[in-house]
N, C-alpha and C positions, 0 to 999 in steps of 0.2 A: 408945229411939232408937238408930239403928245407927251407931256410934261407928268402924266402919271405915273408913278415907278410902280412895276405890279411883278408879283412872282405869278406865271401864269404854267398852268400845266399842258402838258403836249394833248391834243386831242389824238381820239384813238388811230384817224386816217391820213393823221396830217405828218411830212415826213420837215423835220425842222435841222436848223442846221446855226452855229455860230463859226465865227469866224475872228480868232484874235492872234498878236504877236506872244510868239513862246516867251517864257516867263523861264528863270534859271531855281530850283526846287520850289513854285509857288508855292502859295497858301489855299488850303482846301477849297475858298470859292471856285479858285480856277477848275478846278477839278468837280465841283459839283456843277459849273457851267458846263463842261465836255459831258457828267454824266446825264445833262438834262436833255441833249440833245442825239441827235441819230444820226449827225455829221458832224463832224470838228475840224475845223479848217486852220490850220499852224499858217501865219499868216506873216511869215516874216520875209517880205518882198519889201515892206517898209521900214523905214528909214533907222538906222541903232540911232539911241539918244541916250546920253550922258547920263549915270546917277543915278537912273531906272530901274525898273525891274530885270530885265532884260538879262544881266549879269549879275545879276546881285541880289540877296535876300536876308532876311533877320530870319535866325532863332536866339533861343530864349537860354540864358546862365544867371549864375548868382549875382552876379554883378549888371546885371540890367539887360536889353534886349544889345545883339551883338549881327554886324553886320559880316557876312560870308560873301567875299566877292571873285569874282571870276577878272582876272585880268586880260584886256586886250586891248590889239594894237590900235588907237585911232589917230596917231599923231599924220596931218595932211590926210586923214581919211572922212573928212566933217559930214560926208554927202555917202559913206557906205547903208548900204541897208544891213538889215541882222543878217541875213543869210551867207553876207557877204563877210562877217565877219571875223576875225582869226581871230585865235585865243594866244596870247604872250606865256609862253613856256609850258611848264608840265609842274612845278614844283607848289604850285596852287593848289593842285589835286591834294598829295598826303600830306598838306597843310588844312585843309579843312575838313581832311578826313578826323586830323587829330584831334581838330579843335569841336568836332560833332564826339568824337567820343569820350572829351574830355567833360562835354555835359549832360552827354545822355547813358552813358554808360550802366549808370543806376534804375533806371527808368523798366518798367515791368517786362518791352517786347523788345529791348537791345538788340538782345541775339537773335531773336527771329529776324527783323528789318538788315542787321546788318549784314547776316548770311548771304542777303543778294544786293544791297547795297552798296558794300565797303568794296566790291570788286570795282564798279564803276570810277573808284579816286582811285585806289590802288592798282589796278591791270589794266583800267581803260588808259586806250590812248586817242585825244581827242583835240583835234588842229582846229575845227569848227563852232562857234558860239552856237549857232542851231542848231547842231548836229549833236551837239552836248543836251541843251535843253530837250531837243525833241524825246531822243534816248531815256532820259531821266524824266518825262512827263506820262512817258507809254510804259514804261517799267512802273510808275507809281500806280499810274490805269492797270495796268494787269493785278496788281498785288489789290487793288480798293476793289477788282469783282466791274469793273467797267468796262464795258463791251461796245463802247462808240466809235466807230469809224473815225479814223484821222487822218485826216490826209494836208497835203501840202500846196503854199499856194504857187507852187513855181507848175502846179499840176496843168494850173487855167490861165485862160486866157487874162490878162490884167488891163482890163480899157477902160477909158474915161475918167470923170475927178477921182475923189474919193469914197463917194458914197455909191458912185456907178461900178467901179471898182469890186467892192462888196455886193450891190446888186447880181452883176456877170457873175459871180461864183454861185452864189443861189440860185439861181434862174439856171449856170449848168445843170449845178447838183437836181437839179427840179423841186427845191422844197415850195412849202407854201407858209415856210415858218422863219423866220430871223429873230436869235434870240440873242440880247448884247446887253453888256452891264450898261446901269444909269448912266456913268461917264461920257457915253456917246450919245447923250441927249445937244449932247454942246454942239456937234459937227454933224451928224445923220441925217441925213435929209427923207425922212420917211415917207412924202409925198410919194416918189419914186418908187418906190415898195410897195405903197400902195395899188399904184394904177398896175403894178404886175402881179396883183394879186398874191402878195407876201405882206401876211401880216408881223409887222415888227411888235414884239414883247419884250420888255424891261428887267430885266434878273434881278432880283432883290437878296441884297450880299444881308440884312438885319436879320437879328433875332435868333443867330447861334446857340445851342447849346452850350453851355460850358462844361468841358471836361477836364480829368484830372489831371493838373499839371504841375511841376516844381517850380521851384524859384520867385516867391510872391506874387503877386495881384494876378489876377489871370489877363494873358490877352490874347485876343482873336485872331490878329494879323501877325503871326509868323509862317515860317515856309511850314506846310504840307506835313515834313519829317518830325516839327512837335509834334503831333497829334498820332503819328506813327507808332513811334517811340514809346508814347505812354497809352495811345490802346489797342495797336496792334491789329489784330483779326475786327476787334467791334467800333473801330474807326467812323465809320459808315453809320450807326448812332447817332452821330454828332454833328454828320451832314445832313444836307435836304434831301437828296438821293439817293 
């Protein structure tokens, strides 16, 4: 397995593709991952896990980072996948709407972001964990200027373990490029990719910008909507992409 983590840039002919579980308002890597690539594959055929991103995300108040979590049902559901998963009521929504405006409300692009934003807690109505994140990942993709195809995994055919799995999707899509964060050095079996002619590359989340932000020490890993909040239109500065 190839143990070097490398940000590598797409060649001019090659058409590249990743493929991950939706995340509930990531944090900008997610999003500089989808922008890196020329297919984005919403990858939740697999399994919801507890306490993950999945439903849940930090942003940032005076009092330290703050978790925003999406409630749903998993009592007797231990073996659901995300796609499968139902969201437990509605009153989650203008609870976190108020707790987003309770710390960003000051922040320089409030009103721009939350013109199209605050509709999704407030007027959405949404029974689905996937169907929530996907919504809230393609709205942030349209407002960042990102133009990646996204499609879903319920699209392809899903065969063999895990890594064959993700190979079948590439090999539809026809890319000659797979691009996955370091964390999947632990389980990817690149070999595989290899012999089909798909070169696997390592997305390197280091060495962010730091942009302007409130509430002491700066940090990198909150959802997406810091970095909104306080740059608005020049966001994409701050990214790789």
């Amino acid at each position: 397995m190839n143990a070097n983590v490398k940000f590598a840039v797409n060649p001019k002919d090659s058409k590249s593709v990743a493929i991950i579980q939706s995340n509930y308002i990531p944090w900008k890597g997610y999003f500089d991952l989808i922008a890196a690539v020329d297919v984005f594959v919403i990858y939740d055929d697999m399994q919801f896990t507890r306490r993950d991103w999945r439903n849940r995300n930090q942003i940032k108040t005076p009092t330290g980072l703050q978790w925003l979590t999406v409630p749903v049902l998993v009592k007797g559901k231990y073996l659901q996948r995300i796609n499968e998963t139902r969201i437990d009521g509605t009153d989650w929504a203008k609870a976190h709407w108020k707790t987003i405006t309770h710390n960003y409300s000051k922040t320089p692009f409030f009103k721009e972001i939350s013109d199209w934003l605050a509709p999704f807690y407030l007027e959405g109505q949404y029974s689905n964990l996937s169907a929530l994140n996907s919504t809230l990942i393609k709205e942030i993709c349209s407002y960042l200027n990102i133009k990646t195809d996204i499609r879903d995994s319920n699209e392809f055919r899903l065969e063999g373990d895990k890594s064959g799995k993700l190979l079948n999707i590439a090999k539809t899509l026809e890319a000659d490029r797979y691009l996955t964060g370091p964390s999947a050095q632990a389980y990817l079996d690149t070999s595989i990719f290899e012999q089909s002619g798909i070169t696997v590359d390592w997305f390197d989340y280091s060495n962010y910008r730091i942009y302007p932000q409130a509430w002491g020490d700066f940090t990198h890993h909150v959802s997406v909507i810091d970095l909104l909040f306080n740059c608005g239109p020049n966001a994409r500065q701050f990214m790789k992409y």
